[in-house]
C-alpha positions as CSV (number, residue, x, y, z in Angstrom):
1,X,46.4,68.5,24.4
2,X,44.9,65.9,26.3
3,X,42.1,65.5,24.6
4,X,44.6,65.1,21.4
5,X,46.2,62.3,23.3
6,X,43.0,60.2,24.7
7,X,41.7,60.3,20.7
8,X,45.3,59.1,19.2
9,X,45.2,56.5,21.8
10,X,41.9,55.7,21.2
11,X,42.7,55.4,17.3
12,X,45.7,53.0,18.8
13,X,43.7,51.1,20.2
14,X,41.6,50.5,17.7
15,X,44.2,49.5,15.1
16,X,45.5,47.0,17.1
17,X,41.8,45.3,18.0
18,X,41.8,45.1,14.5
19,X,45.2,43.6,13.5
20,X,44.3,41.1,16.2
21,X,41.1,40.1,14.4
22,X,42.3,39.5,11.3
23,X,45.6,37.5,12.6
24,X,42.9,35.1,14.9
25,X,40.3,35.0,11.4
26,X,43.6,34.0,9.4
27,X,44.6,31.1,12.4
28,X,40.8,29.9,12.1
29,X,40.7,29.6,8.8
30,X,44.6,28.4,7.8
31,X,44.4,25.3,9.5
32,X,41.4,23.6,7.8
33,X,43.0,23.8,4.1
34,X,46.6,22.8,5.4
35,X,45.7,20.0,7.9
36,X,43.8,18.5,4.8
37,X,45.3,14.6,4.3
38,X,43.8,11.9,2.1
39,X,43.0,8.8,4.2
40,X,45.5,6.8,1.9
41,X,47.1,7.2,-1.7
42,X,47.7,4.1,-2.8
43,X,49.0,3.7,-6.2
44,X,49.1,1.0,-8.8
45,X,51.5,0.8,-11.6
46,X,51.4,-1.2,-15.0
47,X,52.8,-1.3,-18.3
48,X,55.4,-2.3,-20.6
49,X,58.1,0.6,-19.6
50,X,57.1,0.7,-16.0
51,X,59.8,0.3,-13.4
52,X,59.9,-2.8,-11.4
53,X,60.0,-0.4,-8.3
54,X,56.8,0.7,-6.9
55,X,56.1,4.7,-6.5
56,X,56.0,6.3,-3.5
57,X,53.9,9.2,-2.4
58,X,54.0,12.4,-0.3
59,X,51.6,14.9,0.3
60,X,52.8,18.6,1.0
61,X,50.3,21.3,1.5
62,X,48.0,20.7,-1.8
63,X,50.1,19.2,-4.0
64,X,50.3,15.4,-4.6
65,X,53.7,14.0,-5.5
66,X,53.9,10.1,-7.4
67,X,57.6,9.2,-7.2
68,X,59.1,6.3,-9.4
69,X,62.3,5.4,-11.0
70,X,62.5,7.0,-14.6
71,X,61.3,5.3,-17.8
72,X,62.7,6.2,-21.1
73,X,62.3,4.6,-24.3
74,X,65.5,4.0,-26.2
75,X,66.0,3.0,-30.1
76,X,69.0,2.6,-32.3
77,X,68.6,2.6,-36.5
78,X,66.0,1.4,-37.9
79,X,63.6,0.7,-34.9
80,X,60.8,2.6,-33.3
81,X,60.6,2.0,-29.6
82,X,57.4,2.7,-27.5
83,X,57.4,2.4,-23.9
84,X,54.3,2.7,-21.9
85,X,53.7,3.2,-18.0
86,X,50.2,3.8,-15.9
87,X,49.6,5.0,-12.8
88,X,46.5,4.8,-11.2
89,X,46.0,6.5,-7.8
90,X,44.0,6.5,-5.3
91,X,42.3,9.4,-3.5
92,X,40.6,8.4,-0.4
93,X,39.1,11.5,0.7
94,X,37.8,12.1,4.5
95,X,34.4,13.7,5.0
96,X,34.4,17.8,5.0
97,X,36.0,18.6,2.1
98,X,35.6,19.3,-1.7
99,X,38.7,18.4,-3.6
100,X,39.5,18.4,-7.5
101,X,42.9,18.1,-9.3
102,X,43.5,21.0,-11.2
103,X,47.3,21.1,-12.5
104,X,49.8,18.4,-13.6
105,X,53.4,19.0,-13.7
106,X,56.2,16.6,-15.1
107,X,59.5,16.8,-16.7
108,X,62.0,14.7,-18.3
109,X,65.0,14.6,-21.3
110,X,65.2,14.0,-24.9
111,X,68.0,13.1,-27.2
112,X,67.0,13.0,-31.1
113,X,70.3,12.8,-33.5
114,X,69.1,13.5,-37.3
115,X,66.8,11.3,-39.2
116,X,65.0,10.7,-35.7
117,X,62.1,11.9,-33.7
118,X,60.4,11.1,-30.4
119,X,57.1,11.9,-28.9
120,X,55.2,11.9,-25.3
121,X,52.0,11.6,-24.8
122,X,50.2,11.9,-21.6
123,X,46.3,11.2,-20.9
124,X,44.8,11.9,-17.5
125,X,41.5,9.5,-16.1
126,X,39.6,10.4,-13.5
127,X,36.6,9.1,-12.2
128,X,36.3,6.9,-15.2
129,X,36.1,9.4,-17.8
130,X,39.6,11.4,-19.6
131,X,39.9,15.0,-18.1
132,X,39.5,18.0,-20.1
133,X,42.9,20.3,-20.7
134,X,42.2,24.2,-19.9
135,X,46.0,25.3,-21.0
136,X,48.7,23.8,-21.8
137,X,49.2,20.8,-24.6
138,X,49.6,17.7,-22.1
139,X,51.9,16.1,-25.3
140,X,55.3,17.0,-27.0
141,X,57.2,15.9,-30.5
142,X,60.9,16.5,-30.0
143,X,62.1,16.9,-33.8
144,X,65.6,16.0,-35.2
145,X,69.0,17.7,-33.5
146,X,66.2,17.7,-30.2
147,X,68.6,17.3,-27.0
148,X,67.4,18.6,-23.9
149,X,65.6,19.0,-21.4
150,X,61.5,19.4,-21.1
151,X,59.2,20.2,-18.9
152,X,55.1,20.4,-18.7
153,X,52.7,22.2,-16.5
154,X,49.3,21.3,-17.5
155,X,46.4,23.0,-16.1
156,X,43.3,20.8,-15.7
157,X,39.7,20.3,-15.4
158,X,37.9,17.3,-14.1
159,X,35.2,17.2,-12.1
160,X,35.3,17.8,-8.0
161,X,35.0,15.1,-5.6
162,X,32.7,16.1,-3.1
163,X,32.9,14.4,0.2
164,X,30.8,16.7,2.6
165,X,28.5,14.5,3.2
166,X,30.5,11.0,3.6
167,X,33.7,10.3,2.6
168,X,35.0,9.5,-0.9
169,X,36.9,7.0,-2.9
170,X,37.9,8.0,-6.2
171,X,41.1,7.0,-8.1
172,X,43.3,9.5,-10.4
173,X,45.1,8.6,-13.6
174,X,47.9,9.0,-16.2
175,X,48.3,6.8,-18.9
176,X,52.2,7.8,-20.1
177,X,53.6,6.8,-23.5
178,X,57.0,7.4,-24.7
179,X,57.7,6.9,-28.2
180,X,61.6,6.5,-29.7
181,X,62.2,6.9,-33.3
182,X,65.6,6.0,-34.4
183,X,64.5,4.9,-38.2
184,X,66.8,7.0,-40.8
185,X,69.6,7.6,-37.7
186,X,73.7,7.0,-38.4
187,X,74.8,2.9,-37.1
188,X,76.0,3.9,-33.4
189,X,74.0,7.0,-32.5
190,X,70.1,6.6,-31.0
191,X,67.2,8.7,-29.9
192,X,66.5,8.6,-26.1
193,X,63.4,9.7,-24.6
194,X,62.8,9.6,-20.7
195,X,60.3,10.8,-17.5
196,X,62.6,11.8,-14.9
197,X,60.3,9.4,-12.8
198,X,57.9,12.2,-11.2
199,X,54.4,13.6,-11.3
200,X,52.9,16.6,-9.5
201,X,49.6,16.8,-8.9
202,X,48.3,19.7,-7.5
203,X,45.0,20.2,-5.7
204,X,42.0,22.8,-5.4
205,X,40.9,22.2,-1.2
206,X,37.6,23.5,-0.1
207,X,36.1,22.5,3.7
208,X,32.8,22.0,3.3
């Protein structure tokens, strides 16, 4: 019997010795991706549908939010309204750490009565050149009798800024076009397209 005991106490022992070593691998580890900040995010907007307020930014865990008051593009029978805003962003990355955008999520509302349309379109920049789409279509027509809401979560894949070495300046892009088309509508009714004045951006983190 007491040998039974010393080996289940033993085995106890042991258990726990290793519980402990995975918590204090898990509190070494942890840390590095969450404490991750970008030096600074400024962000420049432009265009003709851009709000006259500037976007703020805030940074929780990975993901990168660009806050702005919405843009829509309105028209009434028989225009076509286009309404474009650009953000550019920068990413001011501190030495020790690989870092690449690799989703985009945004949402927004649509109203098309019949004999109208509307469309978004949505192109991503980074580093200079457009970034490749894995899944997800980062554009949307909203046919006649449209009237909802819509949302897009856009998986992408541009290249990783690697700042082991030094630290890195890059800047992020989205070139945002919103396109009303009111041209066979009924007098009083119009088609209303509009960004609910948000953009996620969501980061891959790696310590060097």
């Amino acid at each position: 019997m007491k040998v039974l005991t010393a080996l289940i106490s033993s085995l106890t022992l042991l258990s726990l010795n290793v519980v402990g070593l995975s918590e204090v691998q898990a509190q070494t580890v942890q840390p590095q991706t969450q404490g991750f900040q970008f030096e600074s995010v400024p962000v420049t907007v432009f265009g003709n549908g851009c709000p006259s307020a500037s976007a703020q930014t805030s940074l929780v865990g990975n993901t990168l939010s660009v806050t702005f008051p919405r843009f829509q593009a309105v028209a009434v029978s028989p225009r076509v309204v286009a309404q474009s805003c650009n953000l550019r962003i920068g990413l001011n990355v501190p030495r020790g750490y690989r870092v690449q955008p690799i989703n985009l999520r945004y949402f927004g509302f649509a109203n098309v009565p019949q004999g109208g349309s509307a469309a978004l379109r949505v192109r991503a920049v980074f580093q200079g050149r457009q970034v490749p789409i894995s899944s997800n279509d980062p554009n949307a027509n909203f046919p006649a009798g449209f009237s909802g809401g819509w949302l897009k979560d856009v998986t992408i894949t541009p290249d990783t800024i690697d700042a082991c070495a030094n630290p890195v300046n890059s800047v992020f892009g989205i070139n945002t076009t919103l396109i009303a088309r009111a041209t066979n509508v009924a007098a009083g009714q119009r088609t209303v397209i509009r960004l609910n004045g948000s953009y996620r951006i969501r980061f891959n983190v790696t310590p060097c």
